[in-house]
N, C-alpha and C positions, 0 to 999 in steps of 0.2 A: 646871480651869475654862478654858472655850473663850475665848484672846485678845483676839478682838475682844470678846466680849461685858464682859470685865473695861474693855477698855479705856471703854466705853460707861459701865459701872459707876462707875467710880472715877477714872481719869486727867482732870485737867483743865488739864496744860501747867506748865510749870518755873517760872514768873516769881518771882522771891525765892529759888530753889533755885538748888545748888551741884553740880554733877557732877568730875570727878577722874579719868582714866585710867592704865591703865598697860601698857604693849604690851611682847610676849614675842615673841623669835621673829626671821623673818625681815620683809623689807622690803616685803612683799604683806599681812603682818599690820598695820604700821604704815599703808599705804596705806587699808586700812579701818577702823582706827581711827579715822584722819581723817574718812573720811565718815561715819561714827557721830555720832564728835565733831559737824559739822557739823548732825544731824540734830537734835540734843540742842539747839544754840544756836538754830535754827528754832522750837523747841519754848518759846524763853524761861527755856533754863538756863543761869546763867553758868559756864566750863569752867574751871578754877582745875591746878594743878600736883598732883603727886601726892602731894606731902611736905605738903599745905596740906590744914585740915579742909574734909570737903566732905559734902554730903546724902549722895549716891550714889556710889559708888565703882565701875568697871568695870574688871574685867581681863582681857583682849582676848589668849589663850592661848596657848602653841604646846607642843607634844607630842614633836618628834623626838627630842631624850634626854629620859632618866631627869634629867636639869641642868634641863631647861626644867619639869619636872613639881614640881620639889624650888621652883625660882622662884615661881611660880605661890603655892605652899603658906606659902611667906616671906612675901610679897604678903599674903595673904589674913591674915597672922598680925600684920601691921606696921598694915595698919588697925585690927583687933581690940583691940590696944595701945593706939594713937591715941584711938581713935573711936569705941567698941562699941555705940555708938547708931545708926552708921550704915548706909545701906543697899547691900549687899553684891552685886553681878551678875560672876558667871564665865562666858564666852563663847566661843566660838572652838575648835580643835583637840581643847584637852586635855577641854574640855567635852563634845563631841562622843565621844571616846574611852573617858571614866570620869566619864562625871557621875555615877551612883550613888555613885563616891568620892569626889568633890567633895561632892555634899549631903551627907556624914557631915559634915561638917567644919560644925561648933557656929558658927554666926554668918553663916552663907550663906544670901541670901533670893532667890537667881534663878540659873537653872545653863542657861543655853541654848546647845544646838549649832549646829551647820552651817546647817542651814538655816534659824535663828530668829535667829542672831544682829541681823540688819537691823532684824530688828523688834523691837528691846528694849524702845522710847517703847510700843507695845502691850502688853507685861507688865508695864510699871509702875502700882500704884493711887496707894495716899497714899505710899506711901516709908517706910510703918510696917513695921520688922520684922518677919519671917514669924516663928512658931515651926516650920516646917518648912519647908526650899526647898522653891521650886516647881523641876520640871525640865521643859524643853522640846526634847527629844533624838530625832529619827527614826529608822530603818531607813540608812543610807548612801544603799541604792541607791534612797532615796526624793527623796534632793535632784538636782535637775537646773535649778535656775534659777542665773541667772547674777548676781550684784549687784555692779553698776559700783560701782568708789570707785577716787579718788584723794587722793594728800595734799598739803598747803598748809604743812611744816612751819617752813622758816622764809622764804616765798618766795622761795626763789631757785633752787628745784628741784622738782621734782613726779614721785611715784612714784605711774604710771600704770599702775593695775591690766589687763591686756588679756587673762587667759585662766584658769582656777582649773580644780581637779581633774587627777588623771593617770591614767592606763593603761597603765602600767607594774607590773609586778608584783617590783620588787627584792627580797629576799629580807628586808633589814634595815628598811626604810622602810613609815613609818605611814599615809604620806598618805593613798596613797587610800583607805583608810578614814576620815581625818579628812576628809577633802575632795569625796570622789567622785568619776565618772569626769570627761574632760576635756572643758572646753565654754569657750566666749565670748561676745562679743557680735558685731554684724556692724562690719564695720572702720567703714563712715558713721555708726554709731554713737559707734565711738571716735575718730575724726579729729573728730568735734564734740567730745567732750567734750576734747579735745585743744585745737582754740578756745577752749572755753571755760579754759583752763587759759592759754591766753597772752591774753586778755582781763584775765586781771588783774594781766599783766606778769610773770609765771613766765620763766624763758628756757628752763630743762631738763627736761626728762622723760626720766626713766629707766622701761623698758619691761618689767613686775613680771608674775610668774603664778609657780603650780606648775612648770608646763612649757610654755613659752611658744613653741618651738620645734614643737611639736604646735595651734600654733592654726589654727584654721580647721576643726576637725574637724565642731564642731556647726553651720556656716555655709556648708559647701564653700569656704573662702578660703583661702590661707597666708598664712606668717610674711609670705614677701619682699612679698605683696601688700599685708598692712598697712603694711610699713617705707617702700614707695615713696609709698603716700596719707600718712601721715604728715611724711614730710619734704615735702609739698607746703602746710603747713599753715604760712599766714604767723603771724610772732610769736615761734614757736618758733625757737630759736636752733641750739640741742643736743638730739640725743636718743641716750641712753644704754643700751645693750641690756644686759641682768640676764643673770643664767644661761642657758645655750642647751646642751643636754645635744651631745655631737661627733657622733654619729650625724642629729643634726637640724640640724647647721650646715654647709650643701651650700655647695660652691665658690659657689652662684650667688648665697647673701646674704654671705659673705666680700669676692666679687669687688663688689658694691655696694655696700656699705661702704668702700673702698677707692674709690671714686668720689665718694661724696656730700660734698658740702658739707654737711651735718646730723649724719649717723651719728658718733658718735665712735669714735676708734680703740679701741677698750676691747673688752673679751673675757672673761667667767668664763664658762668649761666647766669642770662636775662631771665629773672623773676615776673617782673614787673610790678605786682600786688601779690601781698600775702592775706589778702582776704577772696575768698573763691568765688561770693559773691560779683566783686568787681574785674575780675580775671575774665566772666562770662562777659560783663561787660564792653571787657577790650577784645572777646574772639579769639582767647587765647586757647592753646589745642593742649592743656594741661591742669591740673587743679593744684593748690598746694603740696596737697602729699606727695607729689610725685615727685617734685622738686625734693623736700626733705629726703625719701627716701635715696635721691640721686647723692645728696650730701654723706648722709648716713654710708653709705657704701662705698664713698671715694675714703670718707675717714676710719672707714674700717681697714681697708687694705690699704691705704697712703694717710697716716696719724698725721704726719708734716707736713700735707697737702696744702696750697692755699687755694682757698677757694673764692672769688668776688662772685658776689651775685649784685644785678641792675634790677633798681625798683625807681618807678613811678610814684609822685606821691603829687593829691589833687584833681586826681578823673572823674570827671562830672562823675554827680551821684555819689560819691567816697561821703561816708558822713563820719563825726567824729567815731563813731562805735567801730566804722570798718577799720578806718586808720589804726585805735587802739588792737582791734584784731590785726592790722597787719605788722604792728611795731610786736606785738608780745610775739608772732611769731618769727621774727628775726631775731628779738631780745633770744632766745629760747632756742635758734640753729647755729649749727656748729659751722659757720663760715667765719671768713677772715678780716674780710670786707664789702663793703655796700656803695654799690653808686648809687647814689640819690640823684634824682632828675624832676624837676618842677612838672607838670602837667602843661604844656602848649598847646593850644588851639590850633588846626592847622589845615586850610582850605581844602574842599573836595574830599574830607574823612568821614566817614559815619561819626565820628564824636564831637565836628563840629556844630553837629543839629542835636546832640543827646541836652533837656535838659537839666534841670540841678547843677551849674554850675558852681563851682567852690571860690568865694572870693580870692584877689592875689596874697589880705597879709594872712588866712587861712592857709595856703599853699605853702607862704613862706614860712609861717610856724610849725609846718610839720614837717619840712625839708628838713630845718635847725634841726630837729630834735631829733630825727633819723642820720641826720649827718654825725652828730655827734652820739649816738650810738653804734655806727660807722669806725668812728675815729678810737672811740672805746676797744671796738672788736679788733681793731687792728693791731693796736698796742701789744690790747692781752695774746695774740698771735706770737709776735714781737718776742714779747716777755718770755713765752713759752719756749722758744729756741735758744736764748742765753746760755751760752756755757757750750753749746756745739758747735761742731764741727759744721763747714760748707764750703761748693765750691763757687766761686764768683767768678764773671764775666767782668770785667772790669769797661769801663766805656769812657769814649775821649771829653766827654761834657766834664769841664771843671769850676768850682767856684769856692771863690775865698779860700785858696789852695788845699782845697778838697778834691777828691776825684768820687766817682762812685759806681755804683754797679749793683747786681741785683744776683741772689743765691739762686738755685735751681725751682726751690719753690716761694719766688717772687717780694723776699722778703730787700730790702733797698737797703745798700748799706756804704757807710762814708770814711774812706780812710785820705791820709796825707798826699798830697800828688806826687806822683814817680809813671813820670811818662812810660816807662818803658813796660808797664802794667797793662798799658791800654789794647783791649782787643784782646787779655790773657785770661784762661780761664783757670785761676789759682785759687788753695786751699787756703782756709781763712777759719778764725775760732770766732765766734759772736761775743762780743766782751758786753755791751750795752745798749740800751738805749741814748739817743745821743738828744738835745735841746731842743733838734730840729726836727725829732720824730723817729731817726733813721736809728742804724743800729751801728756802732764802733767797732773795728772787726783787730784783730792781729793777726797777722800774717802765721801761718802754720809752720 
């Protein structure tokens, strides 16, 4: 049944109804969930927590491993438990990838991908269970709109969606068939909705996409063009750049960053492998050095820089010699921290048919030992800033009457809770490391 027409049919708006979320994934997924969310309270539905009965339940998906796919399936199973009267929508990635596998699954009444996600308030009638999902899944290369969202999630930070899809063809990676090719909006576009995000007294935006390093393609604009309209945007305090693949992060947004009063010193570039061998093998459009040299240059002009980089460990063909090549050269770069990521298998990739696979308790033995050299690097970071000065964001998440917050350049830090902190961007002295990892701060 054609969307609009149902909605025409049946939808007449939330008021007395209950909706419920649950986001999978990375931090561009959460950023639209939010504006979903948003769309839904428009509509006159009140948004309740996940763990709370609710009319409608939404789960807002992600696909990169076989983990986030097995989530999803929990997810779907834990309402089923709870609630089996309620109304079930799967959304997002993994939607997009295998909804015909999703609609098997006995209690699912709405399965929309990529391009229908926005429109969910459109495929809702009464909220009465289907006896068969409905699915709303295109062609990939049929989506080409761009749908702004950002997130509100506990005011004190805002992930600011700025580019979706890639064009990249990595050997292991699903996206752009979850996502399609790479596009945006135009930056006058996003420096408003950037207003409006310090309108409501937000201070940080953190700056979210697939590959956000490629924006401007659908608009003729760049990155560094958005970064400089952006920090001209009163209100905003901080603004935080998300992953920037090494090949897209030119001296020229390094060197401006290192200048702004806005930008923070912060840095996650996806790596992947430190051995170059296997980098060809994933089709990746950079070699080790490039990456160091990226390092080497932010820590020249920004010493207090943090910088994460994302590795893969387990790509078919990795043998132990690669591995040792790729640990001695992360042992050996001047980064802060490392996401380690197991190797998944993951249908319709070029690395699903590559052979030499690495068994699982191989994969898990080289995660450990990368993780904890991870955990090393981050510490001695940590350590390195004791005794200074910083200014924190302070955020409403609290536990065991801690509150916490995070310095300009990304270091976590936990003091005593005093609500009226929250949302504040104050000066602080790093006193320690604390049991928990974090760092003890005193108020300046």
């Amino acid at each position: 049944m054609h969307p609009e027409k149902r909605y025409k049919m049946g939808y007449s708006g939330g008021k007395g109804k209950t909706v419920a979320f649950h986001t999978l994934g990375c931090k561009l997924n959460f950023s639209e969930t939010s504006t979903i969310s948003r769309n839904f309270k428009e509509k006159g539905f009140d948004v309740v927590g996940f763990n709370s009965e609710a009319d409608i339940y939404v789960i807002n998906t992600c696909s990169v491993t076989e983990q986030a796919d097995k989530k999803c399936r929990q997810a779907i199973k834990k309402i089923q438990n709870k609630n089996p009267d309620a109304f079930i929508a799967v959304v997002g990635c993994y939607a997009q990838l295998k909804s015909e596998e999703i609609a098997q699954n006995l209690g699912i009444d709405l399965v929309l991908g990529t391009k229908e996600k926005f429109n969910i308030l459109e495929h809702l009638n009464s909220l009465q269970k289907n006896k068969t999902p409905e699915v709303y899944s295109c062609k990939i290369e049929e989506v080409d709109q761009f749908d702004s969202s950002h997130s509100e999630a506990d005011r004190t930070r805002s992930f600011l969606k700025v580019q979706d899809g890639c064009d990249y063809s990595c050997t292991y990676c699903t996206i752009p068939l979850a996502r399609g090719k790479s596009r945006n909006k135009r930056i006058s576009e996003l420096v408003q909705q950037a207003q409006e995000i310090a309108e409501s007294g937000i201070k940080e935006i953190i700056l979210t996409g697939v590959n956000i390093g490629d924006f401007g393609k659908s608009t003729n604009e760049t990155f560094i063009d958005l970064i400089k309209s952006l920090e001209k945007v009163d209100g905003i305090e901080r603004i935080r750049i998300s992953s920037i693949e090494p090949n897209l992060l030119k001296d020229e947004i390094i060197e401006f960053v290192s200048k702004s009063k806005k930008i923070l010193h912060h840095f996650h570039i996806p790596l992947q492998s430190g051995c170059n061998k296997i980098l060809e093998k994933m089709q990746r459009r950079y070699k080790r050095e490039l990456l160091k040299l990226r390092v080497d240059q932010i820590k020249k002009l920004m010493p207090d820089a943090f910088v994460g980089v994302d590795v893969i460990v387990g790509f078919p063909g990795e043998t132990d010699t690669d591995f040792n090549d790729t640990y001695k050269f992360l042992a050996d770069l001047d980064a802060s921290f490392y996401h380690v990521f197991s190797y998944s298998e993951r249908p319709n990739t070029k690395s699903a048919s590559f052979d030499e696979k690495n068994p699982k308790n191989i994969i898990t033995k080289r995660s450990k030992k990368l993780r904890e050299l991870a955990i090393k690097k981050q510490s001695g970071f940590y350590r390195q800033n004791i005794g200074k000065e910083a200014e924190v964001l302070f955020e409403a998440y609290k536990k065991n009457d801690l509150m916490y917050g995070f310095t300009g350049n990304y270091i976590k830090v936990e003091i005593e809770h005093n609500k009226s902190l929250v949302g504040k961007i104050k000066k602080v002295k790093l006193e320690s490391v604390s049991e928990s990892g974090n760092v003890n701060v005193k108020m300046s």
